[in-house]
PyMOL commands that place a pseudoatom at each C-alpha (Angstrom):
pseudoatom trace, name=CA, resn=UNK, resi=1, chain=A, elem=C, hetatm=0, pos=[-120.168, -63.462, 96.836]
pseudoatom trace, name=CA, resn=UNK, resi=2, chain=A, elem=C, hetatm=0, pos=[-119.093, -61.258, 99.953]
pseudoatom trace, name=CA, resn=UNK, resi=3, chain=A, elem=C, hetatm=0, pos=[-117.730, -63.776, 102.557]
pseudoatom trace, name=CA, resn=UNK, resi=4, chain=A, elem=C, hetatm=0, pos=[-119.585, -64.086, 105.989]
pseudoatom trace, name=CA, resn=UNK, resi=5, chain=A, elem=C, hetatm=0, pos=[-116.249, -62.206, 108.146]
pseudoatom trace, name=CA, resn=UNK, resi=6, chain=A, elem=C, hetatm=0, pos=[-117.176, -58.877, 105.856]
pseudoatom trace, name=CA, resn=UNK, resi=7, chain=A, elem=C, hetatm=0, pos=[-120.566, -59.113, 106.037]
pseudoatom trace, name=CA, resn=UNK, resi=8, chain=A, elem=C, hetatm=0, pos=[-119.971, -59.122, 109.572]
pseudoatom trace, name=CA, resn=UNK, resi=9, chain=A, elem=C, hetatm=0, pos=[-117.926, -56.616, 109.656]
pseudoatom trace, name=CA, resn=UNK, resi=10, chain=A, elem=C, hetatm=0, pos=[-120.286, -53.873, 108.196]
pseudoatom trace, name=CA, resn=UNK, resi=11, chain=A, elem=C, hetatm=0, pos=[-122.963, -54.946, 110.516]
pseudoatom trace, name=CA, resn=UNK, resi=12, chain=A, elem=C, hetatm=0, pos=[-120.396, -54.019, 112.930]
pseudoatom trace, name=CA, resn=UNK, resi=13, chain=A, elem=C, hetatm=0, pos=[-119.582, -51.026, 111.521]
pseudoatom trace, name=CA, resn=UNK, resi=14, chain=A, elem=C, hetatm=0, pos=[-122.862, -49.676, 111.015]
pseudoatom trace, name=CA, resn=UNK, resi=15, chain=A, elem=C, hetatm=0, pos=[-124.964, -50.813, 114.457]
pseudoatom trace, name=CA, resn=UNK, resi=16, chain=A, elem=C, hetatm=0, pos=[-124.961, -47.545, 115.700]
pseudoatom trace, name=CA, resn=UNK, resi=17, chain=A, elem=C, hetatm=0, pos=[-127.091, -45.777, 112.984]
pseudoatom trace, name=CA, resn=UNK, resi=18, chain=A, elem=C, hetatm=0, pos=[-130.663, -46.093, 111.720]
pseudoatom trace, name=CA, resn=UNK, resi=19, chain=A, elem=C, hetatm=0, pos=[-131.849, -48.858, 109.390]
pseudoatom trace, name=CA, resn=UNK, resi=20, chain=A, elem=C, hetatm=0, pos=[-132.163, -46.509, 106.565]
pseudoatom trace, name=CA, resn=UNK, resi=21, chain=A, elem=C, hetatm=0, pos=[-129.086, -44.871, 106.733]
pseudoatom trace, name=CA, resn=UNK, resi=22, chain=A, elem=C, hetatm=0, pos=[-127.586, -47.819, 108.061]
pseudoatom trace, name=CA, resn=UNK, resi=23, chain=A, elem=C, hetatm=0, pos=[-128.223, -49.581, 104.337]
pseudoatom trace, name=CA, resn=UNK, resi=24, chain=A, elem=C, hetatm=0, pos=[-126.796, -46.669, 102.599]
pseudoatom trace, name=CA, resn=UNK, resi=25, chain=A, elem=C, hetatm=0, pos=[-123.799, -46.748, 104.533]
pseudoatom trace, name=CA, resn=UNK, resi=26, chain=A, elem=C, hetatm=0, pos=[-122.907, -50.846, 104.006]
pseudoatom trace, name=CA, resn=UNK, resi=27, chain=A, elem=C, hetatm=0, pos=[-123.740, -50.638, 100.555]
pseudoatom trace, name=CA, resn=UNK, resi=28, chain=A, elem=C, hetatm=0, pos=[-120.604, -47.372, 100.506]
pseudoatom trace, name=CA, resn=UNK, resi=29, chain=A, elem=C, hetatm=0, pos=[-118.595, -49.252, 102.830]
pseudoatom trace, name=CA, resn=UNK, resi=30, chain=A, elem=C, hetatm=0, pos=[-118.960, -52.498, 100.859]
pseudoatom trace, name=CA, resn=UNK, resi=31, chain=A, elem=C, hetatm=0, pos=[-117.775, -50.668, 97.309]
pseudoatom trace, name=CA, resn=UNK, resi=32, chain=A, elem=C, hetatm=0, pos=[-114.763, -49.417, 99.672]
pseudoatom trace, name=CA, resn=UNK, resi=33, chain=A, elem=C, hetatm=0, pos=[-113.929, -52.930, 100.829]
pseudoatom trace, name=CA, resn=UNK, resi=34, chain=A, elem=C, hetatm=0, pos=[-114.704, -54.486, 97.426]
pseudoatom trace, name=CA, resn=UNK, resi=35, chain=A, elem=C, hetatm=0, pos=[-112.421, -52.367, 95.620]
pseudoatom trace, name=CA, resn=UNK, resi=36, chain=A, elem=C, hetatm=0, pos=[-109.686, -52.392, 98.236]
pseudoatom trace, name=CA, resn=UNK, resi=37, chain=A, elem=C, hetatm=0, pos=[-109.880, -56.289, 97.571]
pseudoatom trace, name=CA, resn=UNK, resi=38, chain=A, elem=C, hetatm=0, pos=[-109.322, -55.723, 94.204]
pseudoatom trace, name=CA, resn=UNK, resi=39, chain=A, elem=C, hetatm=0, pos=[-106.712, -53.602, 94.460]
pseudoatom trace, name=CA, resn=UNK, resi=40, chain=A, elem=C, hetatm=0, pos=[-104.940, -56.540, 96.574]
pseudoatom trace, name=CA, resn=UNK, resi=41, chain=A, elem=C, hetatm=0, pos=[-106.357, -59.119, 93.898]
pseudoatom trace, name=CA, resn=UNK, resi=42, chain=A, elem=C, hetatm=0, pos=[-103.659, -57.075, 91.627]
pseudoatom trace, name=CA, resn=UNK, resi=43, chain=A, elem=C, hetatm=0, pos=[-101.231, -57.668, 93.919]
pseudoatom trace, name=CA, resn=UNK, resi=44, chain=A, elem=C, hetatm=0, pos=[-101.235, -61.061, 93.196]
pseudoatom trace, name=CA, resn=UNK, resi=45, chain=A, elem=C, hetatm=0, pos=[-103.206, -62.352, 96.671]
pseudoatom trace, name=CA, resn=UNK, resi=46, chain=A, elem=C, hetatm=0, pos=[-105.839, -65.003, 96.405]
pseudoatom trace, name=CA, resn=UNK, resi=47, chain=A, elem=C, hetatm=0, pos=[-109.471, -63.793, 96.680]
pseudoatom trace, name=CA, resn=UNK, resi=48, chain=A, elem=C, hetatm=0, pos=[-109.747, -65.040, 100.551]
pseudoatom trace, name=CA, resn=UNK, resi=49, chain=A, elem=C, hetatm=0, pos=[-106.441, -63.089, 101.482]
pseudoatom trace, name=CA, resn=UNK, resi=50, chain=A, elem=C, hetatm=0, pos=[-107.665, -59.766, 99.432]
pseudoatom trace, name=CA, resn=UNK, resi=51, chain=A, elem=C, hetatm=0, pos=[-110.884, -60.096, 101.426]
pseudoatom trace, name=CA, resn=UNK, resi=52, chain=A, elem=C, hetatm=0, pos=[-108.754, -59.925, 104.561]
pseudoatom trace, name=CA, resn=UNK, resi=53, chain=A, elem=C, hetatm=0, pos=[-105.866, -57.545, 103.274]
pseudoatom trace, name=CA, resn=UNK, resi=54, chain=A, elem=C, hetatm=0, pos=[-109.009, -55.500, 102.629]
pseudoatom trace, name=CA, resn=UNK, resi=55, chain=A, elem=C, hetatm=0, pos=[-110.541, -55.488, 106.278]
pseudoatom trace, name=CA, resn=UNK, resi=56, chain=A, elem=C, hetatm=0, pos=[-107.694, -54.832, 108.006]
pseudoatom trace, name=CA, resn=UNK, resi=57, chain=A, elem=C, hetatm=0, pos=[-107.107, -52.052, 105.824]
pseudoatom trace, name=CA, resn=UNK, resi=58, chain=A, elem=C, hetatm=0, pos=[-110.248, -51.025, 106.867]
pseudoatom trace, name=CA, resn=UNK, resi=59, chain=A, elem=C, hetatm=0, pos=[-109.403, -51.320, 110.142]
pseudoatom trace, name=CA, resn=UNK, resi=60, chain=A, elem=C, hetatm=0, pos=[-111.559, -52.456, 113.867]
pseudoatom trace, name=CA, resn=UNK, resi=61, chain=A, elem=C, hetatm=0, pos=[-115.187, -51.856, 113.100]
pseudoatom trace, name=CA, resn=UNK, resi=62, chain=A, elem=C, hetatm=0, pos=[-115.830, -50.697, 116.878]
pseudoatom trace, name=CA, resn=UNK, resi=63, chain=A, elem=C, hetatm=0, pos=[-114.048, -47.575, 115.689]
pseudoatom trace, name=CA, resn=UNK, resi=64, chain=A, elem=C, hetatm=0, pos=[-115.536, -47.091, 112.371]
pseudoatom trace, name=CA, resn=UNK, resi=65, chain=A, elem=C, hetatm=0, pos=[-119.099, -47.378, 113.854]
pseudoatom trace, name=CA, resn=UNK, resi=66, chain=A, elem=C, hetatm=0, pos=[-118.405, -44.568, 116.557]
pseudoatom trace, name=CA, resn=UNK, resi=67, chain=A, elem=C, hetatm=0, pos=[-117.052, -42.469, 113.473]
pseudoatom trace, name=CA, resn=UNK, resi=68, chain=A, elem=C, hetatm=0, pos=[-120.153, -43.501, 111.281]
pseudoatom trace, name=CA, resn=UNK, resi=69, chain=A, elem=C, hetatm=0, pos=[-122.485, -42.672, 113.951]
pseudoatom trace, name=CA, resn=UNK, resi=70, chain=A, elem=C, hetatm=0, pos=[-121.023, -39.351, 114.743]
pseudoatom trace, name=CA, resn=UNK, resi=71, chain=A, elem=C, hetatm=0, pos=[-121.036, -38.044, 110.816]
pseudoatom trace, name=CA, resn=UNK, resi=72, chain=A, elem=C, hetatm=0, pos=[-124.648, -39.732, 110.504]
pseudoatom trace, name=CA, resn=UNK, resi=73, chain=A, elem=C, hetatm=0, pos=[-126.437, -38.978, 113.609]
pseudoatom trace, name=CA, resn=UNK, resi=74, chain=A, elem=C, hetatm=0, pos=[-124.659, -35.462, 115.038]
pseudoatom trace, name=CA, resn=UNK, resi=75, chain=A, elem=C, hetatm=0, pos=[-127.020, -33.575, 113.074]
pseudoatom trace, name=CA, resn=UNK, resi=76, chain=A, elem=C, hetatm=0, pos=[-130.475, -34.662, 114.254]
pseudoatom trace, name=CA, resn=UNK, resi=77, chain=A, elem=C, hetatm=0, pos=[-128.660, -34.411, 117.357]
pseudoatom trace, name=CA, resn=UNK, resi=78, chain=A, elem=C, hetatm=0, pos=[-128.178, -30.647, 116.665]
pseudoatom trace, name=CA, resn=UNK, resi=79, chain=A, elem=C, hetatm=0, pos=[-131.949, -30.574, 115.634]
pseudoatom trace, name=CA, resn=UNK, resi=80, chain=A, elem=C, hetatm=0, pos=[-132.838, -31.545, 118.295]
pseudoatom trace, name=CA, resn=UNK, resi=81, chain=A, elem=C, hetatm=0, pos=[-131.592, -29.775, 120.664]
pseudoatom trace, name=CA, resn=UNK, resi=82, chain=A, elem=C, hetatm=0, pos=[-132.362, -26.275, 118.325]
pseudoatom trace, name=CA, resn=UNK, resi=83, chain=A, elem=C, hetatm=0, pos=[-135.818, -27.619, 118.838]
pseudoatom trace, name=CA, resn=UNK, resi=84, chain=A, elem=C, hetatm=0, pos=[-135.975, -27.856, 122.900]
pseudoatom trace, name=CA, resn=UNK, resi=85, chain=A, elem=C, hetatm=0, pos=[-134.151, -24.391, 123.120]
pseudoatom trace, name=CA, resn=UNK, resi=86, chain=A, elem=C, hetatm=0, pos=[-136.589, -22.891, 121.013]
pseudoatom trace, name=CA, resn=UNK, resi=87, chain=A, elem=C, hetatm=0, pos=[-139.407, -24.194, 122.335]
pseudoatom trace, name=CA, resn=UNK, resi=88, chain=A, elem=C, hetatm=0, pos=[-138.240, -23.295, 125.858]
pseudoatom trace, name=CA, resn=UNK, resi=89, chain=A, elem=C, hetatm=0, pos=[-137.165, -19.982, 124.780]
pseudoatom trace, name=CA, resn=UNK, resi=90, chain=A, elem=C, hetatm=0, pos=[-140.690, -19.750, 123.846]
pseudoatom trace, name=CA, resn=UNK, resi=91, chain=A, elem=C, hetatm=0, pos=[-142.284, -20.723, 127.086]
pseudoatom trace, name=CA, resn=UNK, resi=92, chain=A, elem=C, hetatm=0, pos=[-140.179, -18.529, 128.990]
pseudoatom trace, name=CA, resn=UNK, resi=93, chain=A, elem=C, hetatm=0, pos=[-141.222, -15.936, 127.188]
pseudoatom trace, name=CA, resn=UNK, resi=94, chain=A, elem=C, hetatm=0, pos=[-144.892, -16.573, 127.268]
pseudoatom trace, name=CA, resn=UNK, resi=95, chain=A, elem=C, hetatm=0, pos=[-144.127, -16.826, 130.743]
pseudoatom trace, name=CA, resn=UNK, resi=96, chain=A, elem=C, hetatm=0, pos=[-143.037, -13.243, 131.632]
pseudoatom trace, name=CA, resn=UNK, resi=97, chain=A, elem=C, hetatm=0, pos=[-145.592, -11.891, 129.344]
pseudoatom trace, name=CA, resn=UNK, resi=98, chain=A, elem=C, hetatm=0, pos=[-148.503, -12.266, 131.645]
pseudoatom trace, name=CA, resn=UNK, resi=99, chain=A, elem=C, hetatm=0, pos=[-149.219, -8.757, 133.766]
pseudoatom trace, name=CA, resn=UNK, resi=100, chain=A, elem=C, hetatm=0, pos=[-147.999, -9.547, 137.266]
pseudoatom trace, name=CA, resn=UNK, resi=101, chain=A, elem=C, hetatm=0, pos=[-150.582, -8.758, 140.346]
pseudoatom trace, name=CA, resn=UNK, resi=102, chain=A, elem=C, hetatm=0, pos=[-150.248, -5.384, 141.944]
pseudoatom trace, name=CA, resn=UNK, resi=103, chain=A, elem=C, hetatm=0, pos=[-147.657, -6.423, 144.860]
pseudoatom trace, name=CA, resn=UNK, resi=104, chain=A, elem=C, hetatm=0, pos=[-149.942, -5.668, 148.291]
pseudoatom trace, name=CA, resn=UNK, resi=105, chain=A, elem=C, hetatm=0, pos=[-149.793, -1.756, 150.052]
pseudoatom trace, name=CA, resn=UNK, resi=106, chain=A, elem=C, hetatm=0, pos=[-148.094, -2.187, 152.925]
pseudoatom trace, name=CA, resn=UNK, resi=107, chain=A, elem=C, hetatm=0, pos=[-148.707, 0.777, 155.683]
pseudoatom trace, name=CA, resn=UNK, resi=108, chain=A, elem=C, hetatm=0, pos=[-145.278, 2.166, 157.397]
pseudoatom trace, name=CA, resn=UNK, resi=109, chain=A, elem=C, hetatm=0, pos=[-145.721, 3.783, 160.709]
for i in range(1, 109): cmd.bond("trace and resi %d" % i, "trace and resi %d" % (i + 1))
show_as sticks, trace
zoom trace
């Protein structure tokens, strides 16, 4: 059973992105932390110490979320703004493409 201080932890860690991606991402970040307590199980710790030998390995989650938001939600980000230049691109063109009016005769003395 994963103790309640790492399940709060990849809440933490993973507030920032979408609740899709945001599944994916805890379920990889809890294999990371689950082995990483193993590894410290080997070591000889008990299971509550190899849970925290494991976080702090892991280090703040503040930190980790920024990161996980950046690698997870840069490219819609792109997309998105691809999108807005394109379709502005577009209405600037339709924009010059209508015939201006004749500009008005003017008479010079």
């Amino acid at each position: 059973m994963t103790p309640p201080e790492v399940q709060r932890y990849l809440r933490r860690a993973t507030v920032l992105l979408a609740p899709a991606p945001a599944r994916r991402v805890r379920a990889e970040l809890h294999g990371h932390l689950h082995q990483s307590m193993l590894d410290a199980r080997l070591r000889g710790l008990s299971e509550a110490q190899a849970w925290a030998a494991a976080l702090h390995d892991a280090g703040p989650a503040l930190p980790a979320a920024l990161r996980l938001a950046r690698v997870h939600t840069l490219g819609h980000v792109l997309r998105g703004l691809l999108v807005v230049g394109a379709l502005g691109g577009a209405a600037y063109a339709l924009q010059g493409s209508h015939p201006l009016p004749p500009a008005p005769a003017q008479a010079h003395p």
